[in-house]
mmCIF file of the C-alpha atoms, coordinates in Angstrom:
data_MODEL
# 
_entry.id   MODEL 
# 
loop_
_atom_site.group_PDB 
_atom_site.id 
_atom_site.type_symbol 
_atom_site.label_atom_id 
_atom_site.label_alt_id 
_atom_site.label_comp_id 
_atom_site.label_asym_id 
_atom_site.label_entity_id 
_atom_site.label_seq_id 
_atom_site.pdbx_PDB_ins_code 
_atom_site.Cartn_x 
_atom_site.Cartn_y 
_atom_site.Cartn_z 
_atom_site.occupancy 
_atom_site.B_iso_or_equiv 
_atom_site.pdbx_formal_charge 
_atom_site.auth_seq_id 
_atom_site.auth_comp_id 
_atom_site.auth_asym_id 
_atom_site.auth_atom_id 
_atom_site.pdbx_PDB_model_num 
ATOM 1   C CA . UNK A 1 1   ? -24.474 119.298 -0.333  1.00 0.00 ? 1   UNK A CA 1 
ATOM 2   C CA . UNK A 1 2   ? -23.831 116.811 2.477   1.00 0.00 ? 2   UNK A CA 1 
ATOM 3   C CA . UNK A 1 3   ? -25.721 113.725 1.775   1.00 0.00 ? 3   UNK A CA 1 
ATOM 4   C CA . UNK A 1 4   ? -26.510 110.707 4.070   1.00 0.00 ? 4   UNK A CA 1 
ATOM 5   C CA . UNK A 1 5   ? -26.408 107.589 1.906   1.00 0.00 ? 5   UNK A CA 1 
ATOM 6   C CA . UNK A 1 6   ? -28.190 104.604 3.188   1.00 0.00 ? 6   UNK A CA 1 
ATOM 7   C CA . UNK A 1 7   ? -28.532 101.380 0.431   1.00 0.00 ? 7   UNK A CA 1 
ATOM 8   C CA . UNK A 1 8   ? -27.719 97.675  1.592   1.00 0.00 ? 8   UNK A CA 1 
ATOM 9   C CA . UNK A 1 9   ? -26.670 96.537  -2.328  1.00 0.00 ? 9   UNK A CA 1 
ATOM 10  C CA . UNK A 1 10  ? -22.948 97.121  -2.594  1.00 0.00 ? 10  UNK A CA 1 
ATOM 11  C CA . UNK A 1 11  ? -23.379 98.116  -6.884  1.00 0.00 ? 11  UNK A CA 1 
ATOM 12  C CA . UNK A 1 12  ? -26.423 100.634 -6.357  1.00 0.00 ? 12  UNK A CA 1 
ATOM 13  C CA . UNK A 1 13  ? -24.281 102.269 -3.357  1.00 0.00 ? 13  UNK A CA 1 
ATOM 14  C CA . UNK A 1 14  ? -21.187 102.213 -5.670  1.00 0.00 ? 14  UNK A CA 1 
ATOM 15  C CA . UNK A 1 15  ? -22.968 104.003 -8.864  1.00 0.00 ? 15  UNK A CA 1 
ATOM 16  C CA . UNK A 1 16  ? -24.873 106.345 -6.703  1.00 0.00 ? 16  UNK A CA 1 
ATOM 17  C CA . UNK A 1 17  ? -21.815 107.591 -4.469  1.00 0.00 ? 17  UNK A CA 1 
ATOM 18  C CA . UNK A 1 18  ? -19.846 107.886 -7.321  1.00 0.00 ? 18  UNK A CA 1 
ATOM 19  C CA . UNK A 1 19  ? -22.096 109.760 -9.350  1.00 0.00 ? 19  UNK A CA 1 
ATOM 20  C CA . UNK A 1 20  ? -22.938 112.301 -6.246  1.00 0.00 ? 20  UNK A CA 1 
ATOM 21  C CA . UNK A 1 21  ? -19.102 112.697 -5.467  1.00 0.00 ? 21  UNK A CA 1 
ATOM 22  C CA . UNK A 1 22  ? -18.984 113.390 -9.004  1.00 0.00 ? 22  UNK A CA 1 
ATOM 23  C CA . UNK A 1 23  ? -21.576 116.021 -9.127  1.00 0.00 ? 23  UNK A CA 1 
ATOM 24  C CA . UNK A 1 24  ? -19.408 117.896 -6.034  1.00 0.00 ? 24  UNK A CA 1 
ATOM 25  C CA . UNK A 1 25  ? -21.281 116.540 -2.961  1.00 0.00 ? 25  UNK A CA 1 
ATOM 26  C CA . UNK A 1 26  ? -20.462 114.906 0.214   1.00 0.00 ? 26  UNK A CA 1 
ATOM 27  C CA . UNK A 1 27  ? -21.701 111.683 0.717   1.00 0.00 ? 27  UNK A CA 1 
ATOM 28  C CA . UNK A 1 28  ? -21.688 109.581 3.916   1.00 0.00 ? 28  UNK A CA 1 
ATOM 29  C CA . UNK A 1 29  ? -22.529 105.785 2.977   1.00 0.00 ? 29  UNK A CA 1 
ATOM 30  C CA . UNK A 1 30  ? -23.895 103.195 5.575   1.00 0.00 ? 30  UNK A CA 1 
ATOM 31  C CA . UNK A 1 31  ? -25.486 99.961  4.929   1.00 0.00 ? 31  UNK A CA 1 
ATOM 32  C CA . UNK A 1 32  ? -27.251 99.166  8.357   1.00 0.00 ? 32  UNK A CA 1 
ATOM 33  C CA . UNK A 1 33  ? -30.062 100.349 9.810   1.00 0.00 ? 33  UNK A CA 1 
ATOM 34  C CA . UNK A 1 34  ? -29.051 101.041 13.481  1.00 0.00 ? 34  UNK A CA 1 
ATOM 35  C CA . UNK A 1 35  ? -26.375 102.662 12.193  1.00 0.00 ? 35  UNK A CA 1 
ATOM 36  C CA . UNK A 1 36  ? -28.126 104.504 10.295  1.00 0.00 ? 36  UNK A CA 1 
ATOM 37  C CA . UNK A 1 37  ? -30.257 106.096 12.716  1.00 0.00 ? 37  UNK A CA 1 
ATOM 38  C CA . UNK A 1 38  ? -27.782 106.705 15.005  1.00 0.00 ? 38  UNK A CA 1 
ATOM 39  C CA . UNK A 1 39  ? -26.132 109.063 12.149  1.00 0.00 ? 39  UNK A CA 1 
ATOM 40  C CA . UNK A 1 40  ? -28.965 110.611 11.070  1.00 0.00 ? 40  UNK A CA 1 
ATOM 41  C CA . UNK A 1 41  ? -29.983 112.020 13.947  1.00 0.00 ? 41  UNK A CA 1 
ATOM 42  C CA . UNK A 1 42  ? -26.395 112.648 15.121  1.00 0.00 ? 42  UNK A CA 1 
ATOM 43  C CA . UNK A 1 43  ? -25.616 114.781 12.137  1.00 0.00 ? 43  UNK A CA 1 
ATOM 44  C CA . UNK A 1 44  ? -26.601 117.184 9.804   1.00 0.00 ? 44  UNK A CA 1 
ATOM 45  C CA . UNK A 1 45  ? -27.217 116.320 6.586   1.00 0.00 ? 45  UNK A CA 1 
ATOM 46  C CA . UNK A 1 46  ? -28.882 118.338 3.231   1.00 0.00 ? 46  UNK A CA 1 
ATOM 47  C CA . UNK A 1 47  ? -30.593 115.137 2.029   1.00 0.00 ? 47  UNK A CA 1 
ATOM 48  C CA . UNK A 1 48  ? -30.985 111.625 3.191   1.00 0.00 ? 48  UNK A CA 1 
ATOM 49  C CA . UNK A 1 49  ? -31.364 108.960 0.514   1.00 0.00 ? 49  UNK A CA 1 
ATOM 50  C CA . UNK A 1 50  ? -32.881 105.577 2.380   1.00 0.00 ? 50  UNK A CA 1 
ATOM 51  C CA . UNK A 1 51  ? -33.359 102.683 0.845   1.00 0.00 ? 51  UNK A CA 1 
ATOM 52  C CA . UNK A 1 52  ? -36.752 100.485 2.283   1.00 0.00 ? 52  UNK A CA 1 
ATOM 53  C CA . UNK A 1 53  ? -34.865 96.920  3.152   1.00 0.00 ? 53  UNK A CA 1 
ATOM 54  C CA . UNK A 1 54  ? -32.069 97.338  5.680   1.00 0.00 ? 54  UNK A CA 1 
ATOM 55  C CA . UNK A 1 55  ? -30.022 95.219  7.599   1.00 0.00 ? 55  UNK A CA 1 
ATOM 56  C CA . UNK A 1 56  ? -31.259 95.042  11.390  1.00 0.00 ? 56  UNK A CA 1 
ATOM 57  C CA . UNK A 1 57  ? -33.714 97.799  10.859  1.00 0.00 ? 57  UNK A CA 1 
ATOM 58  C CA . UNK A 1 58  ? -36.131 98.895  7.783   1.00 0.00 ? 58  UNK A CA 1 
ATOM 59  C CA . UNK A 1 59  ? -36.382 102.232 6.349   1.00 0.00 ? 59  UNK A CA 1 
ATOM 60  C CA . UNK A 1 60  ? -39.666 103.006 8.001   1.00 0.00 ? 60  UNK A CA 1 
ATOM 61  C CA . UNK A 1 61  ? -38.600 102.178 11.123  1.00 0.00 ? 61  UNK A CA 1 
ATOM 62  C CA . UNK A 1 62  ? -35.630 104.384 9.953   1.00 0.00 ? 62  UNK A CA 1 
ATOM 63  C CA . UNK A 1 63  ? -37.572 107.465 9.288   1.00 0.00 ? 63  UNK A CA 1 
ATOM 64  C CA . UNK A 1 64  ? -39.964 107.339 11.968  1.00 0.00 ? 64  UNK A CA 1 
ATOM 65  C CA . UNK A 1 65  ? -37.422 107.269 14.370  1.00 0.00 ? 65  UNK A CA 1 
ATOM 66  C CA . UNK A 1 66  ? -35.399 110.141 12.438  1.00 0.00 ? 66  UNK A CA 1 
ATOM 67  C CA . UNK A 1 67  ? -38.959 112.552 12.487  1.00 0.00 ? 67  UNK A CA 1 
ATOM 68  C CA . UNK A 1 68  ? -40.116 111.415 16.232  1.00 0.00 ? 68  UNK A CA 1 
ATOM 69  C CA . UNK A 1 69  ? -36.462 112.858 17.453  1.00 0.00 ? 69  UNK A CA 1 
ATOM 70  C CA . UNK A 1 70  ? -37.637 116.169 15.580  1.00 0.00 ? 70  UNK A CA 1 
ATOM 71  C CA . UNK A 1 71  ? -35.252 116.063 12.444  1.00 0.00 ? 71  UNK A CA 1 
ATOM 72  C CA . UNK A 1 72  ? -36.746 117.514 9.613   1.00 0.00 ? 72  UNK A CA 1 
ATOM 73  C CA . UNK A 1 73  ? -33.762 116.522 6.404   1.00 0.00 ? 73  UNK A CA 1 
ATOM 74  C CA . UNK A 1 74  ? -35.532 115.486 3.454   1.00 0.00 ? 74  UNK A CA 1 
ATOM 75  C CA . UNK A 1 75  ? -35.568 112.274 2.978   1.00 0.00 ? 75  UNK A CA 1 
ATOM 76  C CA . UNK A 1 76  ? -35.850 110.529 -0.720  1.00 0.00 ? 76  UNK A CA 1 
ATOM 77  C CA . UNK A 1 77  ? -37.078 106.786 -0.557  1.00 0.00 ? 77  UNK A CA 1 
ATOM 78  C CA . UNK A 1 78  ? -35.011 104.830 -3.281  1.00 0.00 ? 78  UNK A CA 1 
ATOM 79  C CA . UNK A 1 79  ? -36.269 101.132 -3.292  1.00 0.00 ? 79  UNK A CA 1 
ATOM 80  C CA . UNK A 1 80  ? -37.240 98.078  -5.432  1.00 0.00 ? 80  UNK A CA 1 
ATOM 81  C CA . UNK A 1 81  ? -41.007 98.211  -3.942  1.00 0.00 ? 81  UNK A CA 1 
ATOM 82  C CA . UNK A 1 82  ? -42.911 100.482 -6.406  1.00 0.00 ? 82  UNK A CA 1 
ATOM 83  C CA . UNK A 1 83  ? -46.206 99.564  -6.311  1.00 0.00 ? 83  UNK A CA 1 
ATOM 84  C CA . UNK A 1 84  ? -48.863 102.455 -5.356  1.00 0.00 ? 84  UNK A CA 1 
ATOM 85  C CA . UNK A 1 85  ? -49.637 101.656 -1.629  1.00 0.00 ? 85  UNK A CA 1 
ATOM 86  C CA . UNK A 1 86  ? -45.626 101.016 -0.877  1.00 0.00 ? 86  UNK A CA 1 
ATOM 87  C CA . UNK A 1 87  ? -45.421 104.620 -2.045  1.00 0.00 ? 87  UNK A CA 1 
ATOM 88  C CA . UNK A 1 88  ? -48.560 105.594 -0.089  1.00 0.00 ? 88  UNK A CA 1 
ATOM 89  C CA . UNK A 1 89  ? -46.319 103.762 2.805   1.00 0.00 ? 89  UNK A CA 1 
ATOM 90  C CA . UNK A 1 90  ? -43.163 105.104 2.634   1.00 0.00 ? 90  UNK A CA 1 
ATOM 91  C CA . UNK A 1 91  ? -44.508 108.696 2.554   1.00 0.00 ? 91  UNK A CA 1 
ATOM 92  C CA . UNK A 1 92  ? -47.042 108.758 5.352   1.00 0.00 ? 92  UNK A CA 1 
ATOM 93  C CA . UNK A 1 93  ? -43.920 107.830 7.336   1.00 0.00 ? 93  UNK A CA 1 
ATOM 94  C CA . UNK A 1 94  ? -42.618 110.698 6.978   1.00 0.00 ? 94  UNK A CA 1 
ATOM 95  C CA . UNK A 1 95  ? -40.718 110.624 3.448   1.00 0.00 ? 95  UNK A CA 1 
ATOM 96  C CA . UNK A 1 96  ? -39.768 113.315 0.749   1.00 0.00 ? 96  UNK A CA 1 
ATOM 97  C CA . UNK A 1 97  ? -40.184 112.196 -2.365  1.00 0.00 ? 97  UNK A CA 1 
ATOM 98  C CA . UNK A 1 98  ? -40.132 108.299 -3.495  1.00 0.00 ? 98  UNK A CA 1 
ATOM 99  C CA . UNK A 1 99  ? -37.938 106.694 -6.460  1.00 0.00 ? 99  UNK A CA 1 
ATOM 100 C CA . UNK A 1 100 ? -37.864 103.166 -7.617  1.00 0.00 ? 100 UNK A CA 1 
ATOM 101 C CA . UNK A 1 101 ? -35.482 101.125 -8.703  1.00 0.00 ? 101 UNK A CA 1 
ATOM 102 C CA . UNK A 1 102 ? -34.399 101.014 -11.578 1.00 0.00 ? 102 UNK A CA 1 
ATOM 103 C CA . UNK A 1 103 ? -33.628 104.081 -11.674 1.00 0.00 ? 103 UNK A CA 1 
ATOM 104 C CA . UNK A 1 104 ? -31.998 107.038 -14.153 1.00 0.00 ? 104 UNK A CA 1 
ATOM 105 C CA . UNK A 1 105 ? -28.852 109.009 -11.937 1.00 0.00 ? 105 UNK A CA 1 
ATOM 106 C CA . UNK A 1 106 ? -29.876 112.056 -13.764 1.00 0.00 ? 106 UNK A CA 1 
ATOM 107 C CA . UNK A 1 107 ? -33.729 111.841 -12.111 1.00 0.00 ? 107 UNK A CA 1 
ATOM 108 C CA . UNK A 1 108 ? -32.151 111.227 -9.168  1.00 0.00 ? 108 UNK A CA 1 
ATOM 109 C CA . UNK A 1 109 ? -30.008 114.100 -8.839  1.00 0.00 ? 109 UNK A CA 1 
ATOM 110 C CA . UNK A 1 110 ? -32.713 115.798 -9.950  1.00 0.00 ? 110 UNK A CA 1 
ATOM 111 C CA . UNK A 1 111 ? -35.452 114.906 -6.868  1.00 0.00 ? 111 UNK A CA 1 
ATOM 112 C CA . UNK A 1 112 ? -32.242 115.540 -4.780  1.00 0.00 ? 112 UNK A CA 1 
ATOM 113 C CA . UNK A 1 113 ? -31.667 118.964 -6.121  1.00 0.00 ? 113 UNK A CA 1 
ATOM 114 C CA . UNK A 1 114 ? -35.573 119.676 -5.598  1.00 0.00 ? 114 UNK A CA 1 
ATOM 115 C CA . UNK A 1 115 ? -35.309 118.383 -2.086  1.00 0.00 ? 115 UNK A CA 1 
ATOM 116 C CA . UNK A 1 116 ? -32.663 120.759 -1.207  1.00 0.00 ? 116 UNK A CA 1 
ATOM 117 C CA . UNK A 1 117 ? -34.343 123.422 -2.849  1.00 0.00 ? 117 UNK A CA 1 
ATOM 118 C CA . UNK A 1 118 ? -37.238 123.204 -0.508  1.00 0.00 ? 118 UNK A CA 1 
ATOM 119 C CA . UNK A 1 119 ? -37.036 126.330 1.955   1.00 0.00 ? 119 UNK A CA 1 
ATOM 120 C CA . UNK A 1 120 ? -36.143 125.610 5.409   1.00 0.00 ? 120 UNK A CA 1 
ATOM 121 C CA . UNK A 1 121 ? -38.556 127.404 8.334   1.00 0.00 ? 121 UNK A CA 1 
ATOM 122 C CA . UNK A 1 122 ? -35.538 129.803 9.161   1.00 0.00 ? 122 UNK A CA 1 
ATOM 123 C CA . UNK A 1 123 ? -37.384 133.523 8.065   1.00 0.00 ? 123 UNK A CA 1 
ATOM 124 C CA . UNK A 1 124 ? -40.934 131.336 7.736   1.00 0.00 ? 124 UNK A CA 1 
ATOM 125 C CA . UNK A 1 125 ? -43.864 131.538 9.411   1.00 0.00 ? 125 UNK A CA 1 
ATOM 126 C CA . UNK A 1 126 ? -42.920 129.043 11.796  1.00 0.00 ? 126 UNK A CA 1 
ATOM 127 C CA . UNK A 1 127 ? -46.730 129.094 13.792  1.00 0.00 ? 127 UNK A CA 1 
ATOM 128 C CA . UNK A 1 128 ? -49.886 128.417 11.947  1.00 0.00 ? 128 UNK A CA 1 
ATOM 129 C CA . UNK A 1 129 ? -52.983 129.301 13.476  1.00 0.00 ? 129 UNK A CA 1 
ATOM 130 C CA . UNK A 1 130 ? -56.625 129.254 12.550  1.00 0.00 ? 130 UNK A CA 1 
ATOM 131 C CA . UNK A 1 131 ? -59.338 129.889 15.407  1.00 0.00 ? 131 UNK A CA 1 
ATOM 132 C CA . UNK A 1 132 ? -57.876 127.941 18.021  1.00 0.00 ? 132 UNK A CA 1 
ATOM 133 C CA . UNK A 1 133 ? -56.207 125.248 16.132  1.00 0.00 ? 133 UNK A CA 1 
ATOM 134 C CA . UNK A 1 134 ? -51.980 126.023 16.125  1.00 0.00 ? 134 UNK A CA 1 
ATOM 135 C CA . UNK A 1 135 ? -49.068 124.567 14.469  1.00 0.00 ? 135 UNK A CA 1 
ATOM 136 C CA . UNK A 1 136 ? -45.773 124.434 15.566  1.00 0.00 ? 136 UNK A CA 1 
ATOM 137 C CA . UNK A 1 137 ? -43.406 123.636 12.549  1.00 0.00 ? 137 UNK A CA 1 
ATOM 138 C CA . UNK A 1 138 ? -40.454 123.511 14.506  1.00 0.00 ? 138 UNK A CA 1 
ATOM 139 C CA . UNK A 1 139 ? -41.779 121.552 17.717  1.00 0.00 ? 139 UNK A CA 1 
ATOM 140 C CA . UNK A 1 140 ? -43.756 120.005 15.041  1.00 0.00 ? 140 UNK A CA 1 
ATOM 141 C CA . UNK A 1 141 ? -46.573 119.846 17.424  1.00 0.00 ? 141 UNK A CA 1 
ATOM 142 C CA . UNK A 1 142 ? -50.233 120.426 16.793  1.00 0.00 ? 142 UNK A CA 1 
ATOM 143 C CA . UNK A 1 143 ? -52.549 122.040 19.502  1.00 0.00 ? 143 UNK A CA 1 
ATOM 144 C CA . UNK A 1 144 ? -56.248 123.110 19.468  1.00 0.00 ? 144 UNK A CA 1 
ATOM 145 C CA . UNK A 1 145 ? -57.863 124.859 22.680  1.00 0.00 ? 145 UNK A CA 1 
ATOM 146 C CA . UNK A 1 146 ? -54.614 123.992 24.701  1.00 0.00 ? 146 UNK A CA 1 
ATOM 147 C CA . UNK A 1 147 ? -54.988 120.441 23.861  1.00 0.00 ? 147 UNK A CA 1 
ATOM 148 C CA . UNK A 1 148 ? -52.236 118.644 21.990  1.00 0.00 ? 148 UNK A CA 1 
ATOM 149 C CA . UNK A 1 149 ? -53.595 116.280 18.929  1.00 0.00 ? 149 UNK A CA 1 
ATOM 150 C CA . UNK A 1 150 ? -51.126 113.729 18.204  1.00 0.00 ? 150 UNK A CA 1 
ATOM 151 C CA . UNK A 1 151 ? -51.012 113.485 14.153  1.00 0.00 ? 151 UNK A CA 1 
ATOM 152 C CA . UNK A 1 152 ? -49.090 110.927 12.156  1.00 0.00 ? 152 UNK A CA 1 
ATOM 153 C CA . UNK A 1 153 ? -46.342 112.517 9.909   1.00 0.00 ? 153 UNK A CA 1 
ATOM 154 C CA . UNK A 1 154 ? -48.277 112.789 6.863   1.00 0.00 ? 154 UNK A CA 1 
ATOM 155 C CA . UNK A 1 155 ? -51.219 113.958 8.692   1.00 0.00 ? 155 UNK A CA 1 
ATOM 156 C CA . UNK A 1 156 ? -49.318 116.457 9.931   1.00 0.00 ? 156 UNK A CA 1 
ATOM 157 C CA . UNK A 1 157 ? -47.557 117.442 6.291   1.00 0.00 ? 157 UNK A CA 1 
ATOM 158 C CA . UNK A 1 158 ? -51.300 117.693 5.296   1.00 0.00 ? 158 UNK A CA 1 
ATOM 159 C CA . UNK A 1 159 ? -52.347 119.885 7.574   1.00 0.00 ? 159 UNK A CA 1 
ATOM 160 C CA . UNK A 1 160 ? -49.656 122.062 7.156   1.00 0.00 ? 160 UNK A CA 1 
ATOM 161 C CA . UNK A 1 161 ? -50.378 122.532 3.304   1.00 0.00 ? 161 UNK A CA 1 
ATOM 162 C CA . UNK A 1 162 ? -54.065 123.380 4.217   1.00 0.00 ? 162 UNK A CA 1 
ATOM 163 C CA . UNK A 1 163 ? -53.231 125.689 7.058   1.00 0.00 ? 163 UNK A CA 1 
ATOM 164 C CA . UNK A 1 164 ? -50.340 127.407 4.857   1.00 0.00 ? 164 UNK A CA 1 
ATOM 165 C CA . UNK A 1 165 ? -53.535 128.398 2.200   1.00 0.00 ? 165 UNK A CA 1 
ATOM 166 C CA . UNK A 1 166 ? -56.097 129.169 5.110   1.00 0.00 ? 166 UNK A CA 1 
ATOM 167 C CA . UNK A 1 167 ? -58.965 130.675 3.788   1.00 0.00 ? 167 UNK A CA 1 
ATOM 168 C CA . UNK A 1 168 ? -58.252 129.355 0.280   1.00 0.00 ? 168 UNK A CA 1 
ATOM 169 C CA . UNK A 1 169 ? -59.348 125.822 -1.884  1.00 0.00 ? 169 UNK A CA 1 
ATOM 170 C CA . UNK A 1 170 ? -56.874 123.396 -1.810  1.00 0.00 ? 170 UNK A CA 1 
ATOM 171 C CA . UNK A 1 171 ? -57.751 121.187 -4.715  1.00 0.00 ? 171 UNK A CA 1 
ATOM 172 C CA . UNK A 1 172 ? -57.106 117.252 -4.349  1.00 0.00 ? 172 UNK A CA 1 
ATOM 173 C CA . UNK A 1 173 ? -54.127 117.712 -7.282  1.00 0.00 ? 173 UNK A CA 1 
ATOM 174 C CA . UNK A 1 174 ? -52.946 120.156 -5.321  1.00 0.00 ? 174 UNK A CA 1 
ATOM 175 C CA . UNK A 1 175 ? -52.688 117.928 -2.195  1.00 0.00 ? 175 UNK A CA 1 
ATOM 176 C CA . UNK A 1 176 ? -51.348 114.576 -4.031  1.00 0.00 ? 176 UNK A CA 1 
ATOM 177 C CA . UNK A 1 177 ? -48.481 116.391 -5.007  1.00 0.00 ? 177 UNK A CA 1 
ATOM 178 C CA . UNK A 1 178 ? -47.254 118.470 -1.891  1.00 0.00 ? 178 UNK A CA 1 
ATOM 179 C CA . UNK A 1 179 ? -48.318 115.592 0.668   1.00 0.00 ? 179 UNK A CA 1 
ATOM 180 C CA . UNK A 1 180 ? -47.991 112.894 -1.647  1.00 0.00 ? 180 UNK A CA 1 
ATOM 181 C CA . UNK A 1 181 ? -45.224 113.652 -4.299  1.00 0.00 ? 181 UNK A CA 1 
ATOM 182 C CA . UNK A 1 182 ? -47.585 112.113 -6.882  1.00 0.00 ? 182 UNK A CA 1 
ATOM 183 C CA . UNK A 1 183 ? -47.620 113.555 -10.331 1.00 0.00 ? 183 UNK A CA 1 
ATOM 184 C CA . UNK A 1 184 ? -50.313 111.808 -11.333 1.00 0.00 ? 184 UNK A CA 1 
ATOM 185 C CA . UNK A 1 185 ? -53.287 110.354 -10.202 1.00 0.00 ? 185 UNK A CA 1 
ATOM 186 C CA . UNK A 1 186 ? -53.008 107.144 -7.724  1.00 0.00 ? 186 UNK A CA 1 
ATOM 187 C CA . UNK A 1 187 ? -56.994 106.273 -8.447  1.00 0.00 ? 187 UNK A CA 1 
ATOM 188 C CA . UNK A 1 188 ? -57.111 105.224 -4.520  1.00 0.00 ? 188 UNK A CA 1 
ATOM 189 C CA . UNK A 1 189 ? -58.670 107.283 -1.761  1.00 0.00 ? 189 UNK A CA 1 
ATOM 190 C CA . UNK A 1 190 ? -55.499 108.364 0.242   1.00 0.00 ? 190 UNK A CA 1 
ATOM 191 C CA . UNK A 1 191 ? -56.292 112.077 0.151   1.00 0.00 ? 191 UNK A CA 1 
ATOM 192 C CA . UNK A 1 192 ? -60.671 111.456 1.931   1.00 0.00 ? 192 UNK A CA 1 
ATOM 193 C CA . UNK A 1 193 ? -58.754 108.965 3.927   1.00 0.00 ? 193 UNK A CA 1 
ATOM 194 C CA . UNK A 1 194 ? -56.103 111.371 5.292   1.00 0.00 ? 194 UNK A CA 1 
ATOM 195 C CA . UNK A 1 195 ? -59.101 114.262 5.593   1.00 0.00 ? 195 UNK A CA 1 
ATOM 196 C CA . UNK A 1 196 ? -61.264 111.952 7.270   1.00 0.00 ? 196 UNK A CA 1 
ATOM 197 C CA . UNK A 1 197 ? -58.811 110.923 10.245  1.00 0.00 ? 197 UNK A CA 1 
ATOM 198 C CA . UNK A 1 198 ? -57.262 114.197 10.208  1.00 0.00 ? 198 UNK A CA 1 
ATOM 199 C CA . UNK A 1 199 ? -61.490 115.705 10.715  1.00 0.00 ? 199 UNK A CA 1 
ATOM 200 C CA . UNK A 1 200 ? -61.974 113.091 13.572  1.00 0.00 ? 200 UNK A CA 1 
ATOM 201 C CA . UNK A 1 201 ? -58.693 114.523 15.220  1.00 0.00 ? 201 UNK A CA 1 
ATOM 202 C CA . UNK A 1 202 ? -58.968 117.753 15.085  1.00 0.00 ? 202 UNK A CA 1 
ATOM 203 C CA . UNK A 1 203 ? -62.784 118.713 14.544  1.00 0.00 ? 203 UNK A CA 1 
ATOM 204 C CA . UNK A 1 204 ? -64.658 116.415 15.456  1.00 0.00 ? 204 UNK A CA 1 
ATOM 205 C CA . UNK A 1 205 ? -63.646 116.712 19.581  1.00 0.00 ? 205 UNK A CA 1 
ATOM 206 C CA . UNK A 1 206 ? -64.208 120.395 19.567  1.00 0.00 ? 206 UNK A CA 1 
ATOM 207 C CA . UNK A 1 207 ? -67.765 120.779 18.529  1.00 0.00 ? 207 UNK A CA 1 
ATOM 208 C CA . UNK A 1 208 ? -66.683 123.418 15.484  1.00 0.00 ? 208 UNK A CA 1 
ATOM 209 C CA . UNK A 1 209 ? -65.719 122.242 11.755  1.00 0.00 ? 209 UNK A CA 1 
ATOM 210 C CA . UNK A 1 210 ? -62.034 123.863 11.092  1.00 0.00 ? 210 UNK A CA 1 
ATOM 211 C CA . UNK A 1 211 ? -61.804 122.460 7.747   1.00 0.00 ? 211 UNK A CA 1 
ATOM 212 C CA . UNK A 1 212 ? -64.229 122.247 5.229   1.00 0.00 ? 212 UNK A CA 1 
ATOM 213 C CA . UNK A 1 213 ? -65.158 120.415 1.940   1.00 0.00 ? 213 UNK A CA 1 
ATOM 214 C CA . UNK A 1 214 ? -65.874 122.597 -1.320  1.00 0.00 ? 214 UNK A CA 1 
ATOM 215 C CA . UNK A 1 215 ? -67.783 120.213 -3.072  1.00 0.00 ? 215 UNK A CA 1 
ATOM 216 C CA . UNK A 1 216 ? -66.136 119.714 -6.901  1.00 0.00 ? 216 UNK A CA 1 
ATOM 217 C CA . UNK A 1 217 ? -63.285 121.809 -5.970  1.00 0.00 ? 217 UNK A CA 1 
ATOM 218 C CA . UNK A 1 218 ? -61.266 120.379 -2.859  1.00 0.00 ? 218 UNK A CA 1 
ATOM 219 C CA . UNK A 1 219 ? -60.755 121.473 0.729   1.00 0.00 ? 219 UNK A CA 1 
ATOM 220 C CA . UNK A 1 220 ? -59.834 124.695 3.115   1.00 0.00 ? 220 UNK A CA 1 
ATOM 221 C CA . UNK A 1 221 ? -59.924 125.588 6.577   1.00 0.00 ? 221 UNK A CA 1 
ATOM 222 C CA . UNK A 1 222 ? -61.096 128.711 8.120   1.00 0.00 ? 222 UNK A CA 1 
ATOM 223 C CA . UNK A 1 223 ? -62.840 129.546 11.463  1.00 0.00 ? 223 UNK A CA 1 
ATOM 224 C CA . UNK A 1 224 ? -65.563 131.056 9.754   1.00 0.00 ? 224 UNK A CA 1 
ATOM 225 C CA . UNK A 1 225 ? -65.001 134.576 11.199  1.00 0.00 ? 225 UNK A CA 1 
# 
């Protein structure tokens, strides 16, 4: 794989380039943000590993700016700041999969390896559409009656996993770990919260409910036809 290395502290750079190098891989290392963004989008990468706390800009600036010009790498957040809303944080700007510091090499490499496992939209569905609501995954642009709905990144990533299962539950486990990455329950509200804003963008304009609760079981969407 070619890998995009970006991690301020010159020991946690040194262990994980030399592990990745080790393991076969190509790894580009920078430690400043600007930089950083300026390769990222340049480039193509497998996998980008970001740290949060960067030199003249932070990794969620980072990532923003990498998904707003329409790159879709995965992106693994690798960072001191663990608690459960950093996660929550990091994610809904557009991130992978999250790993804190400290941290084993060997669970690295293997959230890496998952990453890059992840099918790309080549020989996908690459348009989902339920009554009049459509997804672009490639333009990464949502519409419904014409209208473009501007969605936040993990708005849209939630979205996507309900519109991929049209017609069928989508429990709230299910959800935490594609949108999320959590394994385990955060005991916080993150997936109603997401539903709720995601409802009063793309429902609640149009007069018809697209996606509905299944009270005790979790969520679809359907058009009711």
């Amino acid at each position: 794989m070619r890998i995009l290395l970006l991690e301020d502290d010159l020991n946690t750079a040194r262990y994980v380039l030399n592990g990745l190098e080790e393991e076969g891989h190509t790894v580009d290392h920078l430690a400043d943000g600007r930089d950083a963004v300026a390769q990222a989008v340049a480039e193509n990468y497998d996998v980008i590993i970001l740290d949060r706390m960067l030199p003249s800009l932070d990794g969620l600036a980072i990532i923003k700016t990498i998904r707003s010009a329409g790159r879709g790498v995965p992106v693994l957040f690798l960072t001191a700041l663990g608690g459960v809303d950093d996660r929550v944080e990091g994610l809904d700007a557009g991130a992978d999969d999250y790993l804190v510091k400290p941290f084993a090499f060997s669970e690295l490499m293997a959230r890496v390896n998952a990453l890059a496992r992840r099918p790309h939209t080549k020989g996908e569905e690459t348009r989902l559409k339920v009554g009049d609501l459509e997804i672009d995954l490639v333009a990464r642009k949502v519409t419904r009656g014409g209208d473009i709905i501007d969605l936040q990144p993990r708005e849209f990533r939630l979205l996507e996993v309900l519109m991929r299962n049209r017609g069928r539950v989508v429990t709230r486990t299910m959800l935490l770990e594609r949108v999320w990455s959590f394994h385990f329950d955060p005991k916080t509200s993150v997936v109603e919260t997401h539903i709720s804003r995601l409802r009063a963008k793309i429902d609640k304009p149009y007069g018809k409910e697209l996606i509905h609760t299944i009270r005790g079981s979790g969520y679809t969407v359907h058009d009711g036809s």
